[in-house]
mmCIF file of the N, C-alpha and C atoms, coordinates in Angstrom:
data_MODEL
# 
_entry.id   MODEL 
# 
loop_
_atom_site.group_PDB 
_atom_site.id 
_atom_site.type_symbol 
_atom_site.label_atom_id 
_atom_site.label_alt_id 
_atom_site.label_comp_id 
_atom_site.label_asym_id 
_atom_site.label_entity_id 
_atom_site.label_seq_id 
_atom_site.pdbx_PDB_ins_code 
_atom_site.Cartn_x 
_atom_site.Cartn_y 
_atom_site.Cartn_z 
_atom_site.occupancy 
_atom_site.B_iso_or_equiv 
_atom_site.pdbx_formal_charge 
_atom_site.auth_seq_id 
_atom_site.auth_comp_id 
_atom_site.auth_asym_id 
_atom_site.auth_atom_id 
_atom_site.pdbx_PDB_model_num 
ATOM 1   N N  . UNK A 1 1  ? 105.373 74.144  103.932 1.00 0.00 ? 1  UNK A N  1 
ATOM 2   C CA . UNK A 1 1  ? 105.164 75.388  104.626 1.00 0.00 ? 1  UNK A CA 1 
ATOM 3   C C  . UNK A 1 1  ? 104.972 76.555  103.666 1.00 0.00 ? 1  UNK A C  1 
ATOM 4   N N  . UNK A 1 2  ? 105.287 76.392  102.526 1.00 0.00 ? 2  UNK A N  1 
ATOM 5   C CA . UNK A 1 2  ? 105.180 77.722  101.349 1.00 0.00 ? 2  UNK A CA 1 
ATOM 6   C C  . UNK A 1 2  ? 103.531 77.506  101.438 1.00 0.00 ? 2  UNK A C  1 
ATOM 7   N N  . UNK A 1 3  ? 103.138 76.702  100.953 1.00 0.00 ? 3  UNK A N  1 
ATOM 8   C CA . UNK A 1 3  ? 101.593 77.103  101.325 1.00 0.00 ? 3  UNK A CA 1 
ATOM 9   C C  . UNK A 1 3  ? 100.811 77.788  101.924 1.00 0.00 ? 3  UNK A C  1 
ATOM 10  N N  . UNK A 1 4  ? 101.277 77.514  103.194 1.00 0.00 ? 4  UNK A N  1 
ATOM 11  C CA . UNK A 1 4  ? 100.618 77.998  104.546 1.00 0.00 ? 4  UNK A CA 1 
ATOM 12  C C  . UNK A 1 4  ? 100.877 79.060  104.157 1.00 0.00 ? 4  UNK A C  1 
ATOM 13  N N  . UNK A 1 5  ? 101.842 79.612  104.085 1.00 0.00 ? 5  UNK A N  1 
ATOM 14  C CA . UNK A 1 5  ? 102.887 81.176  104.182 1.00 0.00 ? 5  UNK A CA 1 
ATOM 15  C C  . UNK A 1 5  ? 101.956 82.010  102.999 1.00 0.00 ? 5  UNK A C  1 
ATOM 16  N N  . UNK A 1 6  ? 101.885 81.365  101.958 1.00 0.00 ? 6  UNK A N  1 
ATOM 17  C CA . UNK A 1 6  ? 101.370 82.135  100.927 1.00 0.00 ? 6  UNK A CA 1 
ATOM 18  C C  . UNK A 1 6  ? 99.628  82.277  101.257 1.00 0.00 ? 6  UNK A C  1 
ATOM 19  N N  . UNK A 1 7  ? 98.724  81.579  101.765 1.00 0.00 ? 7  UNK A N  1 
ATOM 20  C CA . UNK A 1 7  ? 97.544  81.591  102.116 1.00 0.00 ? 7  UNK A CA 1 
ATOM 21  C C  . UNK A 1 7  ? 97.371  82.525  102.750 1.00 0.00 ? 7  UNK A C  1 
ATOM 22  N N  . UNK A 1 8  ? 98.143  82.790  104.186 1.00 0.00 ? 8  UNK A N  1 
ATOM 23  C CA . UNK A 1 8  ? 98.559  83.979  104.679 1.00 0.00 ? 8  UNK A CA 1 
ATOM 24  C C  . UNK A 1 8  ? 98.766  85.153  104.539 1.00 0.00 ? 8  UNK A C  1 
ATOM 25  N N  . UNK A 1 9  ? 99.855  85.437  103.276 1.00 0.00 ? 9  UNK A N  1 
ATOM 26  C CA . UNK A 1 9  ? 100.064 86.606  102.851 1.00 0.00 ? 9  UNK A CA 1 
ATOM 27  C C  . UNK A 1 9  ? 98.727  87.216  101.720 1.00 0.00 ? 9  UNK A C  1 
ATOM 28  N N  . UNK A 1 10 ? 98.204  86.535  101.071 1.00 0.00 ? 10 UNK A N  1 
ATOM 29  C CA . UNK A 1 10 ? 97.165  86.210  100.065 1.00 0.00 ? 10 UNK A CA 1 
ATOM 30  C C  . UNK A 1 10 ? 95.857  86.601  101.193 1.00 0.00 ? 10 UNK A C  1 
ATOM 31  N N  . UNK A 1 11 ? 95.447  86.436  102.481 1.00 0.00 ? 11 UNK A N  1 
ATOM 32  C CA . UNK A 1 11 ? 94.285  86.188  102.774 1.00 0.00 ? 11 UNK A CA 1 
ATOM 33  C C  . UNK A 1 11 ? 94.271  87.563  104.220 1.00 0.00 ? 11 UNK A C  1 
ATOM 34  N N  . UNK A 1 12 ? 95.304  88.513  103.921 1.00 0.00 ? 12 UNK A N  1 
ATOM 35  C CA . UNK A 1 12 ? 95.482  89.636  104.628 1.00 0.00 ? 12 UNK A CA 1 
ATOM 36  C C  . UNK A 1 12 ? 94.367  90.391  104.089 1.00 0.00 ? 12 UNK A C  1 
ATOM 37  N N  . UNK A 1 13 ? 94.300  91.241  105.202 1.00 0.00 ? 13 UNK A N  1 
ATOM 38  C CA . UNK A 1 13 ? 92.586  92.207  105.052 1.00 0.00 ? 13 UNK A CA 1 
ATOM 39  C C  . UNK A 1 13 ? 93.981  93.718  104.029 1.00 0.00 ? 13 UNK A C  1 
ATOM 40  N N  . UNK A 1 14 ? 93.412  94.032  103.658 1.00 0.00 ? 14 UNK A N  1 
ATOM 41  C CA . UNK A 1 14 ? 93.604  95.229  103.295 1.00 0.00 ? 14 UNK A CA 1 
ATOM 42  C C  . UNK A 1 14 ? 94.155  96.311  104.424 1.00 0.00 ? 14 UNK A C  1 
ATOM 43  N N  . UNK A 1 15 ? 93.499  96.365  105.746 1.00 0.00 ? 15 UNK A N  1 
ATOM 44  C CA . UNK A 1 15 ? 93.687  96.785  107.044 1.00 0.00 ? 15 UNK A CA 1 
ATOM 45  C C  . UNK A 1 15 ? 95.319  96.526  107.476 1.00 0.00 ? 15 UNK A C  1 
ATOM 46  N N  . UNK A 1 16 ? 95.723  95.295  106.591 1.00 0.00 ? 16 UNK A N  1 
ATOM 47  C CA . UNK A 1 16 ? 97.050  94.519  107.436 1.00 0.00 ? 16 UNK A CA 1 
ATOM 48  C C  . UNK A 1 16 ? 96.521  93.545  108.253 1.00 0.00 ? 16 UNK A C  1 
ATOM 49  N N  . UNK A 1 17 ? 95.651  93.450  109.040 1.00 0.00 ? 17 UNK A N  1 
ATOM 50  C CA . UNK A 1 17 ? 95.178  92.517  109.914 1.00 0.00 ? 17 UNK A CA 1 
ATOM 51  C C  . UNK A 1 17 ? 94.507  91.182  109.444 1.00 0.00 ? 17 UNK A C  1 
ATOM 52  N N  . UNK A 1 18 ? 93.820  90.257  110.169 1.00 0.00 ? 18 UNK A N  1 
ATOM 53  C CA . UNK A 1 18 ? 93.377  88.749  109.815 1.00 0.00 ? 18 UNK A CA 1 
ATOM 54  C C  . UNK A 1 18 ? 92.143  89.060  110.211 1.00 0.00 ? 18 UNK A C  1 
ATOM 55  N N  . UNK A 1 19 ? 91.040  88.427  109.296 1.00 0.00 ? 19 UNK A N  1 
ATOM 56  C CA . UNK A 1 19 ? 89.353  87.724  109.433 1.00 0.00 ? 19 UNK A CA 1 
ATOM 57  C C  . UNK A 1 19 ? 89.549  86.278  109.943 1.00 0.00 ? 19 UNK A C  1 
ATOM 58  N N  . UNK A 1 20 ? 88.211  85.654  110.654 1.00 0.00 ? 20 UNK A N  1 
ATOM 59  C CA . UNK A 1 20 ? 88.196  84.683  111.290 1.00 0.00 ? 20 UNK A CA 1 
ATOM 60  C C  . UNK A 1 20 ? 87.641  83.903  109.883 1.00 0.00 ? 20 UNK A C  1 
ATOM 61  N N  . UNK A 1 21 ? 86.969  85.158  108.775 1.00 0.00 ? 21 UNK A N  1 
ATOM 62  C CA . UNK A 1 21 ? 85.944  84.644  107.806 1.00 0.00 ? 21 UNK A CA 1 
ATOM 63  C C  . UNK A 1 21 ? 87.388  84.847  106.445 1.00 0.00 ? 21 UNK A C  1 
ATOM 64  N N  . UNK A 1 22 ? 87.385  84.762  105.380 1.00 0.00 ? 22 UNK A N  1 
ATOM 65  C CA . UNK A 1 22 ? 88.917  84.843  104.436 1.00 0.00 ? 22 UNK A CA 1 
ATOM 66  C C  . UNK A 1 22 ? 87.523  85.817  103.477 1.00 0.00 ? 22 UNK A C  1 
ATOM 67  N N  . UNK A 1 23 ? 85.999  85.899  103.414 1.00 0.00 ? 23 UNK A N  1 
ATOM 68  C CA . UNK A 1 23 ? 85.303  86.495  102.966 1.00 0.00 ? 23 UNK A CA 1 
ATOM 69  C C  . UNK A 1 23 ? 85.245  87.799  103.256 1.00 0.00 ? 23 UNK A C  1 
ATOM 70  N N  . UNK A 1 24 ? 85.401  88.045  104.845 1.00 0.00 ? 24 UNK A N  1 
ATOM 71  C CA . UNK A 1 24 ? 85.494  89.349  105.107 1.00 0.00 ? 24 UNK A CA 1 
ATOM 72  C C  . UNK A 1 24 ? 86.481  90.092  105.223 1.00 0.00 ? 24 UNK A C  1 
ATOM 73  N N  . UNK A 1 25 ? 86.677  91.436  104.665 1.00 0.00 ? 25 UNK A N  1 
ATOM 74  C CA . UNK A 1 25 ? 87.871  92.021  104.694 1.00 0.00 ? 25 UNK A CA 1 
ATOM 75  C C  . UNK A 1 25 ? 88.206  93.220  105.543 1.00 0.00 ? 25 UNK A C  1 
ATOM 76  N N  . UNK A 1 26 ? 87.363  93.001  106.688 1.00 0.00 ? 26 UNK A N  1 
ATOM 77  C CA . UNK A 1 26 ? 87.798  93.382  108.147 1.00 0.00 ? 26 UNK A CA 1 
ATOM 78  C C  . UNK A 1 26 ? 88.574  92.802  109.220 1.00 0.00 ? 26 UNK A C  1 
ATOM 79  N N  . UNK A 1 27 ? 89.631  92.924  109.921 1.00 0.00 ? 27 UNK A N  1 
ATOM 80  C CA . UNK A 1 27 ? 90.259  92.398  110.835 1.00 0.00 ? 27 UNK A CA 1 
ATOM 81  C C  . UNK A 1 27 ? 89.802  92.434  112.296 1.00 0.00 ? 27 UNK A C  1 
ATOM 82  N N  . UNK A 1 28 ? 90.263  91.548  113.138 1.00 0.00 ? 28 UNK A N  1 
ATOM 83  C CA . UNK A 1 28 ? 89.950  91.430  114.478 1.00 0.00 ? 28 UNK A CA 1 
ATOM 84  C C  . UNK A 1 28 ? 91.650  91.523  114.955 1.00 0.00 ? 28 UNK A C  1 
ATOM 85  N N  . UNK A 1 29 ? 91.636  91.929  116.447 1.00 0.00 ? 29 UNK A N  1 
ATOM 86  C CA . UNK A 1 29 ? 93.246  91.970  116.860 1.00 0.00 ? 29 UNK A CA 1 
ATOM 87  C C  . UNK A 1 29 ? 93.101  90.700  117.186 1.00 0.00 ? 29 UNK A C  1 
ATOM 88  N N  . UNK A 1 30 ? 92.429  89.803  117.309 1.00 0.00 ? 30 UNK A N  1 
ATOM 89  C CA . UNK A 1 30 ? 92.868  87.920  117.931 1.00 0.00 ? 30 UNK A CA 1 
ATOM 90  C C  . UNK A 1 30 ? 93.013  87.512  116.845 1.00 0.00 ? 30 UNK A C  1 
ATOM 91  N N  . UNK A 1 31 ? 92.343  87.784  115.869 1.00 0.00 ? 31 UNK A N  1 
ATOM 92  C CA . UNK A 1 31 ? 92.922  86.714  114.693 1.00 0.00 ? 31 UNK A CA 1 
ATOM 93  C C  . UNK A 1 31 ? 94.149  87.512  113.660 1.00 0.00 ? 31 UNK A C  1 
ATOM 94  N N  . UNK A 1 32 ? 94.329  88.484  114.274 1.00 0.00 ? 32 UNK A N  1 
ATOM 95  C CA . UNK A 1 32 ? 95.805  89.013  113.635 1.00 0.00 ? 32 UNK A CA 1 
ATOM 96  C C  . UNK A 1 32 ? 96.602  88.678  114.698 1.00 0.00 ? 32 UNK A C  1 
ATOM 97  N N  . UNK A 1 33 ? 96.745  89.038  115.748 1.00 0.00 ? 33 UNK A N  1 
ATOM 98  C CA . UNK A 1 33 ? 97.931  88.156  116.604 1.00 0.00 ? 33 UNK A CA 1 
ATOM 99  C C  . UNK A 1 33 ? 98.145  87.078  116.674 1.00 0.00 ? 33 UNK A C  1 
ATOM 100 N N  . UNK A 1 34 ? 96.730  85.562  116.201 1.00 0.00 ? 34 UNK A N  1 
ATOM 101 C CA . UNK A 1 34 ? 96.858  83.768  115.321 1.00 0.00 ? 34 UNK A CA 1 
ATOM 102 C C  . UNK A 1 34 ? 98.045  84.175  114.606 1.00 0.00 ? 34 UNK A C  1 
ATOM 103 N N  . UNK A 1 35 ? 97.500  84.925  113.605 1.00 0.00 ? 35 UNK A N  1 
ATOM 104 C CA . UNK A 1 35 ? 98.472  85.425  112.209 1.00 0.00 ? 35 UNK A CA 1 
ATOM 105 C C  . UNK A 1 35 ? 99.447  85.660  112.517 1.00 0.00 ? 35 UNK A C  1 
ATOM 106 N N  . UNK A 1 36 ? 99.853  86.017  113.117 1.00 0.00 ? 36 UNK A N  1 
ATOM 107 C CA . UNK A 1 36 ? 101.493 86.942  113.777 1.00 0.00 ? 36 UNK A CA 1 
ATOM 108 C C  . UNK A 1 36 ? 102.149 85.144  114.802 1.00 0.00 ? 36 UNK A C  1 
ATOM 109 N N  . UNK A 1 37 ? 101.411 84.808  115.092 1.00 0.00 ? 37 UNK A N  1 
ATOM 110 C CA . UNK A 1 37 ? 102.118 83.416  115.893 1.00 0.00 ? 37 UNK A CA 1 
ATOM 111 C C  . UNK A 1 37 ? 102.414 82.413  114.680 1.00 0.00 ? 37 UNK A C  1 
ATOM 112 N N  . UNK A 1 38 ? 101.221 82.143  113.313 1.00 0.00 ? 38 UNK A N  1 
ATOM 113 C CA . UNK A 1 38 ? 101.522 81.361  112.827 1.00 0.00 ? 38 UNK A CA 1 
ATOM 114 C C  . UNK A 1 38 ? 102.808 81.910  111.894 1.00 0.00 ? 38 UNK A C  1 
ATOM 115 N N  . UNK A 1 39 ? 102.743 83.511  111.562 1.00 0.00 ? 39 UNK A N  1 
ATOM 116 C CA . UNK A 1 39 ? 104.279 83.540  110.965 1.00 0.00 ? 39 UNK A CA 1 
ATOM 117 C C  . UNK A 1 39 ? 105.739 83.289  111.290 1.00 0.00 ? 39 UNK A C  1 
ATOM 118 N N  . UNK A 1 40 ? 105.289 83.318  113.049 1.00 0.00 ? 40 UNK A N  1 
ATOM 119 C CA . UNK A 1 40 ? 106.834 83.367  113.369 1.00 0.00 ? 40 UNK A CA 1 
ATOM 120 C C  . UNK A 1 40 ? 106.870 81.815  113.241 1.00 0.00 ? 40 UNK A C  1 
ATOM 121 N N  . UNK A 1 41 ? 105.736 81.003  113.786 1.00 0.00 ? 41 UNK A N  1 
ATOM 122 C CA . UNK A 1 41 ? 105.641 79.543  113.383 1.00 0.00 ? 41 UNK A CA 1 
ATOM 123 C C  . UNK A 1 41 ? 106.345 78.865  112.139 1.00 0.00 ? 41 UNK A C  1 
ATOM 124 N N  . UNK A 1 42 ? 105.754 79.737  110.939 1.00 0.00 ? 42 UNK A N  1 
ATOM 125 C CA . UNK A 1 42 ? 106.738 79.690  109.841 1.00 0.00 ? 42 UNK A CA 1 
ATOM 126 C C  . UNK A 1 42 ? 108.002 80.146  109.860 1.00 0.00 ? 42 UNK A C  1 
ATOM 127 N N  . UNK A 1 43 ? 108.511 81.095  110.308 1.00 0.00 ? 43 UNK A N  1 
ATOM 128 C CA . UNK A 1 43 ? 110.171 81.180  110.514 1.00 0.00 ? 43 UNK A CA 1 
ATOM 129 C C  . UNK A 1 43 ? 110.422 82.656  109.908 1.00 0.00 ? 43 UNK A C  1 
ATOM 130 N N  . UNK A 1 44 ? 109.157 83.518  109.686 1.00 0.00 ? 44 UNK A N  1 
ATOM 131 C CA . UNK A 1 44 ? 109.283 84.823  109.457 1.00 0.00 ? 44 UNK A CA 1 
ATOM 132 C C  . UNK A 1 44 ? 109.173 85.892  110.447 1.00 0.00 ? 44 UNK A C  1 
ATOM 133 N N  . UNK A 1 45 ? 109.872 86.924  111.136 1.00 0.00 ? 45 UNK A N  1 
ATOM 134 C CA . UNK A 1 45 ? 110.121 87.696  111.793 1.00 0.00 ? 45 UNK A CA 1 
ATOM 135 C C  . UNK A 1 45 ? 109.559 89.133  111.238 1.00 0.00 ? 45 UNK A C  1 
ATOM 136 N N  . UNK A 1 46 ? 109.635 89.675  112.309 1.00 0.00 ? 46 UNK A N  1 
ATOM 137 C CA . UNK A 1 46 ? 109.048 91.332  112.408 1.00 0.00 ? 46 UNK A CA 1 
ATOM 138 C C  . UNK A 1 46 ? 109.953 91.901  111.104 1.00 0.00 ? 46 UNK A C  1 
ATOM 139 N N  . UNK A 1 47 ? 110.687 91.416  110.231 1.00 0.00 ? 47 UNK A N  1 
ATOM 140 C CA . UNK A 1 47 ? 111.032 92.033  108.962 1.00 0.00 ? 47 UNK A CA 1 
ATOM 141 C C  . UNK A 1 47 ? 110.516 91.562  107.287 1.00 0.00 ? 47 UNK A C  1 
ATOM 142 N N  . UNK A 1 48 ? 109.727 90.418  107.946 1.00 0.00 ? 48 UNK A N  1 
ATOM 143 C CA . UNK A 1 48 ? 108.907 90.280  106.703 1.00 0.00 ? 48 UNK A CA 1 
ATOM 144 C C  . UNK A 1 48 ? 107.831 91.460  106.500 1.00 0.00 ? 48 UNK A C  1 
ATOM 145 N N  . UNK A 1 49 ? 107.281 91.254  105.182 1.00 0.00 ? 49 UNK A N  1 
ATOM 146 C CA . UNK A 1 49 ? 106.520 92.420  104.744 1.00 0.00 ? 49 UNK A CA 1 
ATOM 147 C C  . UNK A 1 49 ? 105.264 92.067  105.299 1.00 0.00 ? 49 UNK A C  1 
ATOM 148 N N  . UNK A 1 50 ? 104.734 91.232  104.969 1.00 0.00 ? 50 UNK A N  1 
ATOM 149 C CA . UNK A 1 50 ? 103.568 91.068  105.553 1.00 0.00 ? 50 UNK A CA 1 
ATOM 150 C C  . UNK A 1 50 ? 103.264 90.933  107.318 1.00 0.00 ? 50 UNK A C  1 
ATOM 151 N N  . UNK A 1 51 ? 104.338 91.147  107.674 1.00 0.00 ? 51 UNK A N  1 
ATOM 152 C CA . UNK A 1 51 ? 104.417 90.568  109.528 1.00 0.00 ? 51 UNK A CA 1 
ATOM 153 C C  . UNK A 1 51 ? 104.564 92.678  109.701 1.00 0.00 ? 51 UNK A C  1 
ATOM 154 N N  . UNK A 1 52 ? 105.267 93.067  108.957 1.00 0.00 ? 52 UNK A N  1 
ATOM 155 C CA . UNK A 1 52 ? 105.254 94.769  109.026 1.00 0.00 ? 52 UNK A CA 1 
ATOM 156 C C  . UNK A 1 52 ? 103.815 95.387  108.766 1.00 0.00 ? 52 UNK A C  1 
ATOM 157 N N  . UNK A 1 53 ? 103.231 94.744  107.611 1.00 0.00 ? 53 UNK A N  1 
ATOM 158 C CA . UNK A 1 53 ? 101.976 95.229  107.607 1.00 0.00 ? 53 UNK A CA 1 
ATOM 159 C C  . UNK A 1 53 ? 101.437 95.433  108.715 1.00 0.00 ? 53 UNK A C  1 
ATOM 160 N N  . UNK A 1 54 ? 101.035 94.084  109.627 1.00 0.00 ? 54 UNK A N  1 
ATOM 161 C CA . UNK A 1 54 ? 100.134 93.786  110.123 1.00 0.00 ? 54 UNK A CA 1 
ATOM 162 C C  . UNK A 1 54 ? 100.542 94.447  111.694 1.00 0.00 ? 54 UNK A C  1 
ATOM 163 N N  . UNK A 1 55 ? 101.621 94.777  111.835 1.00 0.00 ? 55 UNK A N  1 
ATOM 164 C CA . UNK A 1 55 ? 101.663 95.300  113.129 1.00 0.00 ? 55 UNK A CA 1 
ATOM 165 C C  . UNK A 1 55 ? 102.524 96.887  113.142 1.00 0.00 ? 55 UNK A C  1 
ATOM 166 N N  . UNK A 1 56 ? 101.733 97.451  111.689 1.00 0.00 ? 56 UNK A N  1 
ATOM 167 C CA . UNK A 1 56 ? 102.051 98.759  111.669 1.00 0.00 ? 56 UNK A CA 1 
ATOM 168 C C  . UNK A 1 56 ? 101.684 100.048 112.558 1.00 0.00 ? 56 UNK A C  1 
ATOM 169 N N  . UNK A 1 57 ? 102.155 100.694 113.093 1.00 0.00 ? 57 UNK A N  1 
ATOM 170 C CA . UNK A 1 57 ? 101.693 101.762 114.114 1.00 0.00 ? 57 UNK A CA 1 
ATOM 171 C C  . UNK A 1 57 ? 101.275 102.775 113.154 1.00 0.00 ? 57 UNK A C  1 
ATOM 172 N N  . UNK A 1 58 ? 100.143 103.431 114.179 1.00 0.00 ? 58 UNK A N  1 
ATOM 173 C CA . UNK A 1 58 ? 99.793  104.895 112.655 1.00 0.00 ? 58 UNK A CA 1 
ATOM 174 C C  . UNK A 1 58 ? 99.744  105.835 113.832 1.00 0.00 ? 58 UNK A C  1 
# 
């Protein structure tokens, strides 16, 4: 599972959010909420850093 986890954190848009493409570094909200299921999948919660990124309010 460190894999997965690190591919993840590694393949975040700049935005905080997830590409369907790991080329593009624009996000979609469906493939950031994948992202947000496969973290908790991994066993990381709304206090990891990268799970804060991605569902930051502005």
């Amino acid at each position: 599972m460190d894999k997965a986890l690190q591919w993840l954190v590694d393949n975040q848009s700049p935005d905080g959010g997830f590409s369907i493409d790991t080329r593009v570094k624009s996000s979609t909200i469906d493939m950031t909420g994948m992202a947000l299921i496969a973290f908790a999948a991994l066993g990381e919660n709304q206090n990891y850093s990268a799970v804060k990124k991605a569902i930051k309010e502005d």
